[in-house]
C-alpha positions as CSV (number, residue, x, y, z in Angstrom):
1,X,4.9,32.7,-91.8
2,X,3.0,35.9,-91.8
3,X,-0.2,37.6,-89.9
4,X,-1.8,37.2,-93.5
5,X,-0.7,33.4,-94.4
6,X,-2.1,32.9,-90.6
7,X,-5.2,35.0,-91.7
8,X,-5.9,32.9,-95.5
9,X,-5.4,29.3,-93.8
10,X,-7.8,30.1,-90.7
11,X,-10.0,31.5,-93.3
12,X,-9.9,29.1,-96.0
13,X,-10.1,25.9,-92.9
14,X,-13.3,27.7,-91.6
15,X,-15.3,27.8,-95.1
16,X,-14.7,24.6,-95.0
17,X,-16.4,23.6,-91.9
18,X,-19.7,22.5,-91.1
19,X,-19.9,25.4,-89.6
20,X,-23.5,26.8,-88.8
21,X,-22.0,30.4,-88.7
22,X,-18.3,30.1,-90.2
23,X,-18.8,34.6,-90.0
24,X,-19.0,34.3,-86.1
25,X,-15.8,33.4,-86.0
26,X,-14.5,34.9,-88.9
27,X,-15.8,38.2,-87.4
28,X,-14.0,37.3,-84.1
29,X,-10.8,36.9,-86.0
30,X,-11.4,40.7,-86.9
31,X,-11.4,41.7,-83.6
32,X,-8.5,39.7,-82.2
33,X,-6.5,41.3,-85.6
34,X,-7.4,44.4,-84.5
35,X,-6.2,44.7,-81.3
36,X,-2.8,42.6,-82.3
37,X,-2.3,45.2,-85.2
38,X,-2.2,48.1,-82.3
39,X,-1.4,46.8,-79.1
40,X,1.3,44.1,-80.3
41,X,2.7,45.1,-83.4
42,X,5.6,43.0,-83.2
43,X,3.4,39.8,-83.1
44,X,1.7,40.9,-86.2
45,X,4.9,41.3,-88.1
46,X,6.4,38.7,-86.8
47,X,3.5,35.7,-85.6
48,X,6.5,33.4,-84.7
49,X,7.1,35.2,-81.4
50,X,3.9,33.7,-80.4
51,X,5.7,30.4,-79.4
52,X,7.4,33.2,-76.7
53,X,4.2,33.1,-75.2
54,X,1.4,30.7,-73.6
55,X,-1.7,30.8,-75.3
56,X,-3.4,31.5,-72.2
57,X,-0.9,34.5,-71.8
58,X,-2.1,35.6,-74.9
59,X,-5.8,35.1,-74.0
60,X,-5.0,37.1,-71.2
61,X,-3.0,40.0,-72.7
62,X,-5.7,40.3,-75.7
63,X,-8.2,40.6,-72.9
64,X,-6.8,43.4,-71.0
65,X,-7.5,45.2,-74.3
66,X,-11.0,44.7,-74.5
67,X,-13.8,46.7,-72.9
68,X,-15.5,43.8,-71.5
69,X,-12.0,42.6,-70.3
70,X,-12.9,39.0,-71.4
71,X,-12.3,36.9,-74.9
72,X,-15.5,35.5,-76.4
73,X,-15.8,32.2,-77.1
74,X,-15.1,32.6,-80.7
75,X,-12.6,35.0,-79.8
76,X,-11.2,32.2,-77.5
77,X,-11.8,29.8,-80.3
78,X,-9.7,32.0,-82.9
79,X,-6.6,32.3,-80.4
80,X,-6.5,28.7,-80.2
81,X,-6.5,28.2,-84.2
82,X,-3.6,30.7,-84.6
83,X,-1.5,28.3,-82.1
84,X,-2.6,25.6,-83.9
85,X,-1.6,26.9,-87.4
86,X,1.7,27.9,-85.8
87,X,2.3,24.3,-84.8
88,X,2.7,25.3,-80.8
């Protein structure tokens, strides 16, 4: 599976929510992108190394990379749908 299957099922599963704000999180998913495209390029090419990690490693890691030095809620939120789309 690749960063943009990943990308198109947590997409397509969140426009199909209830959702009040589907873009909040949809706009998170951005930012956690973002920083997986630069600062872990071999997840982004290859998601499946994710099951090498906890998800609260990754939480952690993504953190580290942002200036507040803490995931959001729906930043949280998006980490936790990309582990559940990988099945781990």
């Amino acid at each position: 599976m690749t960063w943009s299957d990943i990308r198109t099922i947590y997409t397509n599963d969140h426009l199909t929510k209830p959702l009040v704000s589907p873009a909040t999180r949809l706009n998170a998913y951005d930012r956690i992108e973002a920083i997986v495209k630069i600062h872990f390029k071999d997840i982004f090419n290859n998601p499946a190394l994710l099951k090498e990690l906890s998800k609260n490693e990754f939480k952690s890691q993504l953190a580290k990379f942002k200036t507040s030095g803490v995931l959001s809620g729906s930043e949280e939120s998006v980490v936790n749908g990309i582990y559940k789309i990988l099945g781990t």
